[in-house]
C-alpha positions, 0 to 999 in steps of 0.5 A: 608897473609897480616895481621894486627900485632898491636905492643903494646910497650912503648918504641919506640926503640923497637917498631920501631924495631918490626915494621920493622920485622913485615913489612920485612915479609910482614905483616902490622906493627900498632903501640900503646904505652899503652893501651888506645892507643891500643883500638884507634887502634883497633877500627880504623883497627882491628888487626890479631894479638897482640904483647904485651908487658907485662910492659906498663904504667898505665895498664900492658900488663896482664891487656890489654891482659884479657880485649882483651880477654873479649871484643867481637871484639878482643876475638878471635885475638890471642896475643903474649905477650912480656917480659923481664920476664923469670921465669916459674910463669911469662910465666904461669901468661902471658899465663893465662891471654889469651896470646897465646904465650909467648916470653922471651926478648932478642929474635931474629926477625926469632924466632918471624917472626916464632911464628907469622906466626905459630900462624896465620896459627893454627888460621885459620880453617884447621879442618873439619867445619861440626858442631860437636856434643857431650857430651852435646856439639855443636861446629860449625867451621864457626861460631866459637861457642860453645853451651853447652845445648843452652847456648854460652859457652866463648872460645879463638881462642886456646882453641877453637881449642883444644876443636874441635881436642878433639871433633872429636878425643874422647875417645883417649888419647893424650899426651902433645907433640901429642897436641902441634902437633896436635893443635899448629903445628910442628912449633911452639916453645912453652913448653908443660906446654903451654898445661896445661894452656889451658886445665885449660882455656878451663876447666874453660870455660866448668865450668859454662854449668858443661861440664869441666868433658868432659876433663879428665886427665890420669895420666902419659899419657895426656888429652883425651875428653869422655863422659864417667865417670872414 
């Protein structure tokens, strides 16, 4: 696949790296140091995917990656959020602001060739594209829409997925790690706590149609999708 990375990072030593591994896969490297110089970019050549550095000047990586996520051309391109920080709050922060995927820095160039290439695979259709309808609910695969009562309900291109695996898998409980196969893939490096943020999101999206309660906990086992009250 020929696709678009724009590199979001302000310090050009890091930047010119990222984009020769970008390139040396076969992708297209686009380059912005901040984030008026990412929306230039964007609005030039959309991308498949943003690498995006959590420190950048004036408007921080957290800020940028939220407004990505609010704007209806970039609210499906997946991120993968760069950082030096490492705590478990910070990659919770990163992930809540609609990142993706969260890598620590020092990272290798294969570890995030494979991220990359693992994020572009889940977020290209591989699932049933027959429309979808439960609880309430009208998933359409083709055109990436949720409708909840016929109201649009506002989903990332992950929680979009794990809403479509919940919809055509209801009523069985799976665990974090069946998620992260199951959606994710197997070959992608993230921690199951990556699953609880995009429960929560995925939750806080069906909030506002009353749907969030179609996502139940089960304690010590998972997550399962029922329209069945407990």
């Amino acid at each position: 696949m020929n696709a678009k990375i724009l590199i979001v990072e302000d310090e050009p030593a890091i930047a010119e790296l990222l984009a020769f591994n970008v390139q040396q896969a076969g992708f297209t490297a686009l380059k912005a140091s901040d984030a008026d110089a990412a929306w230039q970019q964007i609005r030039k050549s959309p991308p498949h995917l943003v690498l995006l550095d959590w420190m950048l000047p004036q408007t921080s990586g957290v800020v940028l990656a939220k407004q990505l996520r609010a704007d209806p051309r970039t609210a499906d391109v997946p991120i993968i959020m760069l950082t030096a920080r490492g705590d478990e709050r910070d990659k919770v922060l990163g992930l809540e602001s609609g990142a993706d995927d969260y890598m620590t820095k020092p990272f290798s160039p294969r570890e995030l060739m494979a991220r990359i290439r693992a994020v572009l695979r889940r977020n290209i259709p591989s699932m049933p594209e027959e429309v979808v309808s439960l609880g309430g609910l009208e998933l359409s695969p083709v055109s990436h829409r949720v409708m909840a009562n016929g109201a649009l309900v506002e989903l990332g291109p992950t929680e979009f997925r794990l809403l479509q695996f919940f919809m055509t898998h209801p009523e069985r409980v799976y665990s974090r790690t069946q998620l992260l196969d199951q959606v994710w893939g197997t070959q992608v490096f993230v921690e199951e706590r990556t699953v609880d943020v995009h429960i929560r999101r995925l939750r806080a999206a069906l909030q506002v149609a009353e749907k969030d309660g179609l996502i139940q906990t089960v304690r010590g086992s998972g997550y399962r999708f029922s329209c069945l009250e407990k």
